[in-house]
N, C-alpha and C positions, 0 to 999 in steps of 0.2 A: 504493500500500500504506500508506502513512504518514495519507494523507486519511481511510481505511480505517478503520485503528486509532483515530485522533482523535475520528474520529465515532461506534462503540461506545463510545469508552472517557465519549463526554459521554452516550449511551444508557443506559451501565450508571450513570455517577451518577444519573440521573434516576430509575433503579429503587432505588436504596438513598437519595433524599432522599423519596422518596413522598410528594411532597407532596399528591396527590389520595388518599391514602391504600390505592389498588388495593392493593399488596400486603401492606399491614397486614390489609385484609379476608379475602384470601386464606388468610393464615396459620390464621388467625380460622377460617374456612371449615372449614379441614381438622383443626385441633384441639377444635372445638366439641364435640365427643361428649367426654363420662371415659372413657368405656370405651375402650382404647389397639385395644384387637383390630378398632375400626368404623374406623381410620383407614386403613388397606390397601383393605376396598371401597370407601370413598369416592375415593381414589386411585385404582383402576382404572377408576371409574365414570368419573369425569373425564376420564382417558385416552381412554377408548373414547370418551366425547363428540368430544373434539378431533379423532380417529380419523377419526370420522362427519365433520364439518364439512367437513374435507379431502378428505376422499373425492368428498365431493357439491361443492366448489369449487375444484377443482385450479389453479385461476388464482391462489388465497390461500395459496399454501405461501408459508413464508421463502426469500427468497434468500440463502444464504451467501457466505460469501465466495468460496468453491471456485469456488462457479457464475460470480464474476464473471471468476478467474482462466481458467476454460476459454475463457471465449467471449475474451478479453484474444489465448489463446494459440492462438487458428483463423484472429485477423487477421497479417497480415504485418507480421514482425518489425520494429518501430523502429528498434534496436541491429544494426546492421552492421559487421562487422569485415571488413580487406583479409586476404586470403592472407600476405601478410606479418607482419600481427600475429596471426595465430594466436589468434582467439578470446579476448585479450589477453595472450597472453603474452610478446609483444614489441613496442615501440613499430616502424612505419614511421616511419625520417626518409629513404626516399630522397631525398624531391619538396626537403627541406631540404637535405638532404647537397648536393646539385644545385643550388642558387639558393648555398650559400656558398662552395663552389670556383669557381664562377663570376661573382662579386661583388669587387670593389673588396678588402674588407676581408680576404677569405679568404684562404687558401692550400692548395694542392693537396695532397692526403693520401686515404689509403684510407676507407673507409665505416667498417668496425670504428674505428678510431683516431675518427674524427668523433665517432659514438654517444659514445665514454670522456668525449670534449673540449668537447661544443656548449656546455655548460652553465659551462665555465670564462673567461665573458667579462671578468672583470675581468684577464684577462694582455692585452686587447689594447687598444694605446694609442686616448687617446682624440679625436685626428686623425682618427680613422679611423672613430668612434662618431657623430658629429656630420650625420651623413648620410642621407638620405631613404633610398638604400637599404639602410641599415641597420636602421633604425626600421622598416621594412615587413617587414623579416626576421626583426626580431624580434616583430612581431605573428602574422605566420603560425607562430612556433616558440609563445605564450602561446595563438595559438587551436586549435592541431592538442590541444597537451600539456591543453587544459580537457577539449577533447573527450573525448581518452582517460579522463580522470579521470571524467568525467559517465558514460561507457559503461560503464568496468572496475569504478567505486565510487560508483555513484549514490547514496547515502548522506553521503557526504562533500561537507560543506557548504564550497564553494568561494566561494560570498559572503563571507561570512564571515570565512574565512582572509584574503582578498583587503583586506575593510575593516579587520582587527588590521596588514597590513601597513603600508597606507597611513599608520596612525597612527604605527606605529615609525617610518614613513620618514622622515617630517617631521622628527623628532627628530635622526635623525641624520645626513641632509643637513643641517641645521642647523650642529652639528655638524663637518662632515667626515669622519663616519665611516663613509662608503657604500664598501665594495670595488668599487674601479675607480677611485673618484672623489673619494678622499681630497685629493689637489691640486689643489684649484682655485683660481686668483687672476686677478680680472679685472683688475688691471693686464696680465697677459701676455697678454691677449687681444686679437686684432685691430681696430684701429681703424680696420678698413675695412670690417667688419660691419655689416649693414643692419638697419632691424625685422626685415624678411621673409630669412629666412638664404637667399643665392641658391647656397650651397652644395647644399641641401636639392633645389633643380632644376637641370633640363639644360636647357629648351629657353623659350623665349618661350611656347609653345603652354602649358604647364606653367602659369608667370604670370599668363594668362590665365582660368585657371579657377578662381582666385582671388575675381573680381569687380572692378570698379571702383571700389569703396568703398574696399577692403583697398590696391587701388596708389594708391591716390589717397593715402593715411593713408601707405605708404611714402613715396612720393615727396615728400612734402610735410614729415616726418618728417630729409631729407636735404635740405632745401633744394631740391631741385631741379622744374621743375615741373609741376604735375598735370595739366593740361587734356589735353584729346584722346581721340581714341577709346581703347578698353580695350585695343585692341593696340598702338598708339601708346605709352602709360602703360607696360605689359608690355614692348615697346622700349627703353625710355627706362631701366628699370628694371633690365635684361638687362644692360646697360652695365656696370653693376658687379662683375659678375660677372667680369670679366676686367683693369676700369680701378680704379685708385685713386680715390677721389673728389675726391681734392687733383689728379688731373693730367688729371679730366674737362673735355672742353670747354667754358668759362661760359656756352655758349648755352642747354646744356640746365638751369641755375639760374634759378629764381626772382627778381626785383629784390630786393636787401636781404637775400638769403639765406646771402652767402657766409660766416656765422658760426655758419651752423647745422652744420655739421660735427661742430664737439662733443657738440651736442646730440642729433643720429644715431649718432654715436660709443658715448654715455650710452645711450638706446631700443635698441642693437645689441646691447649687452652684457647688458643687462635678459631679449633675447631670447633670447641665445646659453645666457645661465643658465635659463632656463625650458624650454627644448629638453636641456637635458642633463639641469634634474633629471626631465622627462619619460620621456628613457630610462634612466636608471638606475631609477627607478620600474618599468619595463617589466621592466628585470634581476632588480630584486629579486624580484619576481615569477617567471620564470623560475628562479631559483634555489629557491625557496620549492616549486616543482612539481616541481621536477625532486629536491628532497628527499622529497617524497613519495610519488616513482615512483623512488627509489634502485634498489631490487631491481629490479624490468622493466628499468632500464637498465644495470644487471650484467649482468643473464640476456639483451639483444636483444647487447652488444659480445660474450658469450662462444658466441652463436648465429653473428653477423656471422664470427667470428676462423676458427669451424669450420668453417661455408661454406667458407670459403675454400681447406681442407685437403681437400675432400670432390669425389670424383668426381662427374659425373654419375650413374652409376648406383649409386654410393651413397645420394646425396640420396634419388633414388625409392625404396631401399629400405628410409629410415629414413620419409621421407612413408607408407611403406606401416604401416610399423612403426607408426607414431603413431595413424592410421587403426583398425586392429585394437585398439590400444590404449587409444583412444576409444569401441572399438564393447565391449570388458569390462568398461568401467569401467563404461558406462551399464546394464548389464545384468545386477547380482551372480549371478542363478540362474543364466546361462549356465556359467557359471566352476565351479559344483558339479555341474553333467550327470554322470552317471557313463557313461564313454563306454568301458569296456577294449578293446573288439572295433576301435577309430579306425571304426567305420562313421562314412561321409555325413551331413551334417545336411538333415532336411527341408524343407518351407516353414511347416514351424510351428516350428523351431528348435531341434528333438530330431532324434537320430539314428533312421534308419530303419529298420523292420524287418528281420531278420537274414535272412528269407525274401525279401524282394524284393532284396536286398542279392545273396542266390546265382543267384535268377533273373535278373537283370541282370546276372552275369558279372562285378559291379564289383569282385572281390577279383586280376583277372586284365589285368596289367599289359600295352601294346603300348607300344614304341620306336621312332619316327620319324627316322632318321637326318639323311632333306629337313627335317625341322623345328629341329633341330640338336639331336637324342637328346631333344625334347621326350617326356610320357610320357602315354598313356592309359586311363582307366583303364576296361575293360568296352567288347565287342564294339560297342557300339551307337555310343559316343562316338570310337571307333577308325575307325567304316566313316563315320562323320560326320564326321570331322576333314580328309578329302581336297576336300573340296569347301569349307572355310575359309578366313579369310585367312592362318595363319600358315605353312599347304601349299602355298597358292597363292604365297607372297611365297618361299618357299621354291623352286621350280618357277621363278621368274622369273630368280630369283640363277641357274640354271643354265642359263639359257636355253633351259629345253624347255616344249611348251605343255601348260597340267596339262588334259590330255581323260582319257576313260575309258580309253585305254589303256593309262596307268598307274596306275590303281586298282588296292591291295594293294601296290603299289611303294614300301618305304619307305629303300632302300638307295640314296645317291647314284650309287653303281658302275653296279644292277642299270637305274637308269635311265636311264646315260649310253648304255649299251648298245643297249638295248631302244630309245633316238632312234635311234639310230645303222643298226640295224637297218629301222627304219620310211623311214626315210632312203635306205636302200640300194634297199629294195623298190618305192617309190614314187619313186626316180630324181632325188629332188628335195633340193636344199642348203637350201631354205626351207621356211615352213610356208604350206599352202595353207588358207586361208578357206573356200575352197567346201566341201571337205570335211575341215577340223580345227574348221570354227566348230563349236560348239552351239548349236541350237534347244531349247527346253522348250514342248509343248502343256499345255493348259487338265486334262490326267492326270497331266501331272510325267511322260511321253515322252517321251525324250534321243534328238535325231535329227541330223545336219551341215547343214548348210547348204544341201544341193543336196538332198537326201532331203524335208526338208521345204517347202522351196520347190517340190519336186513333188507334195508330198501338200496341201498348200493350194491351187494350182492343181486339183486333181481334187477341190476340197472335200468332202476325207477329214477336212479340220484345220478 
């Protein structure tokens, strides 16, 4: 839409700089007569010309913009939302919710209370920030929260916001003045910190996919030394991760290395600062989004809290609610039908004539008691309803089999009996197949089981 506009809008300069002068002659054209009364047929003459033109090349019409949007809106939709965000009206973080109670840094707490809190990362120390899987946690929480922003407000220039951040942030890392990360002093910092922070991984296999350029530049970085294959190096490198480097064995150093300590000490803490103001970067960023989706993340904790308050068969009945309430809003003429008589809506979404209304019996109420006091309305959807599933699920609950011999039966009593009876007479405590099954022939013919297995035999069926 935005390309759209851009490109009339350089169209219409071009029409008011005329520089080939077309619409100066134009003008010219239609005001060339004195007489004011000749300039209406010349106008209609014109008209009808363009009229003509059109007619005879229907392939030359203008395309508007309408026409670009229809054919846009016959392809399938780019913009997909989950059941959970509702069309945007609530962010999902379960997939988040679920990676932070189960992570290092987290701690266990309800979904609603998360939503309140994700975004208050400056309360958690920063022991605990310095970690691969934190930094992946907060990638996936900056690329879920773009996304939503790209869908719900495509309009909102997220570049942008993103490069004014960058530039504050320098300043006030600079500074010290990043929430979260106001104290930092690399004297307090570990002098057993590597380039490569092996805090950041778990496993050798990890180190390894690295390269051997990157462990060779550690290794070498600590004194200690580089040769050997990339898992070797990745090995050798692992070490640290659990040993001091003052109480590592001197096999694995270098000749003449053992003063480089310092200087790995020095390259650790260079690293350890570029890893932190990296994620705080990450933060501020999340903060900055999660200011701009303030309201959705009001409105998803006060949805989450209610959840929680709400039956099952409530839920559906507010989903129902919402549903209906979606299906008015799109529709204002619905909402002014004048409807006094409540008749039926049709399939053109007017109520139906008052004569097929009485012919069809629809003003004439039937009660299912097997349905549980379900109600029907009009003879036709009453003598239909026995052969449904909610008769049939009904008939199950009581353990009787729904055949035609209880068609018209809608009282639990009248057909505990009436088994009971069927029961008495046919001798039997169970139901018999041979003759309780139903058959249907190729006429919509209701026959048992044994009736029709003899009439297909004598290829009657």
């Amino acid at each position: 839409m935005l390309d759209l506009v851009i490109s009339t809008s350089g169209k219409l300069v071009e029409i008011y700089e005329d520089k080939d002068n077309a619409r100066k002659d134009e003008i010219s054209n239609h005001l060339s007569s004195t007489v004011q009364a000749e300039i209406f047929p010349k106008f209609y003459d014109r008209l009808k010309e363009i009229r003509d033109y059109h007619r005879r090349n229907p392939s030359a019409r203008f395309v508007s913009a309408t026409d670009d949007f229809e054919e846009l809106l016959k392809e399938e939709p780019a913009i997909e939302f989950t059941g959970e965000e509702a069309f945007g009206r609530y962010l999902d973080l379960h997939e988040l919710y679920n990676e932070f109670i189960n992570s290092k840094f987290g701690t266990p707490m309800e979904y609603s209370a998360y939503v309140g809190t994700f975004s208050h990362v400056e309360k958690m120390a920063q022991n605990l920030k310095t970690s691969r899987q934190y930094r992946e946690y907060l990638e996936h929480i900056l690329e879920y929260l773009t996304s939503f922003l790209y869908r719900t407000e495509p309009l909102q220039d997220i570049e942008k916001i993103s490069a004014k951040l960058e530039s504050e942030f320098e300043e006030q890392w600079t500074n010290g003045e990043v929430p979260g990360w106001e104290s930092k002093d690399p004297e307090k910092e570990s002098a057993q910190e590597s380039v490569i922070d092996l805090d950041y991984y778990t496993t050798v296999e990890e180190l390894v996919e690295l390269g051997p350029e990157k462990l060779k530049e550690a290794l070498a970085a600590r004194g200690l030394k580089s040769g050997g294959t990339v898992q070797q190096r990745a090995e050798r490198l692992f070490l640290l991760k659990h040993t001091p480097l003052e109480q590592l064995d001197r096999k694995h150093f270098a000749k003449g290395s053992h003063s480089s300590v310092s200087n790995a000490t020095s390259n650790g803490n260079n690293f350890k600062d570029n890893l932190k103001k990296e994620i705080a970067l990450m933060e501020v960023k999340m903060r900055r989004l999660c200011e701009l989706l303030d309201e959705i993340i009001v409105r998803t904790k006060e949805n989450a809290e209610k959840k929680l308050t709400l039956t099952y068969e409530e839920m559906e009945a507010e989903r129902e609610e919402e549903e209906v309430q979606a299906d008015s809003e799109s529709d204002d003429e619905d909402q002014q039908i004048y409807n006094p008589l409540k008749l039926p809506m049709g399939w053109d979404g007017k109520p139906i004539p008052y004569w097929l209304y009485k012919l069809h019996g629809l003003g004439q109420e039937f009660k299912c008691e097997i349905c549980g006091n379900h109600s029907y309305w009009g003879r036709r959807a009453y003598e239909r309803h026995f052969k449904e599933w909610r008769h049939q699920h009904g008939m199950r609950c009581l353990g009787i089999p729904n055949t035609k011999n209880f068609n018209e039966i809608t009282s639990i009593q009248e057909a505990k009996e009436l088994w009971e009876k069927i029961q008495q007479r046919q001798g039997l405590n169970k139901w018999r197949p041979d003759l309780e099954e139903e058959y249907e022939d190729q006429e919509g013919n209701i026959y048992n089981k044994k009736t029709y297995t003899d009439l297909q035999r004598q290829g009657l069926i």
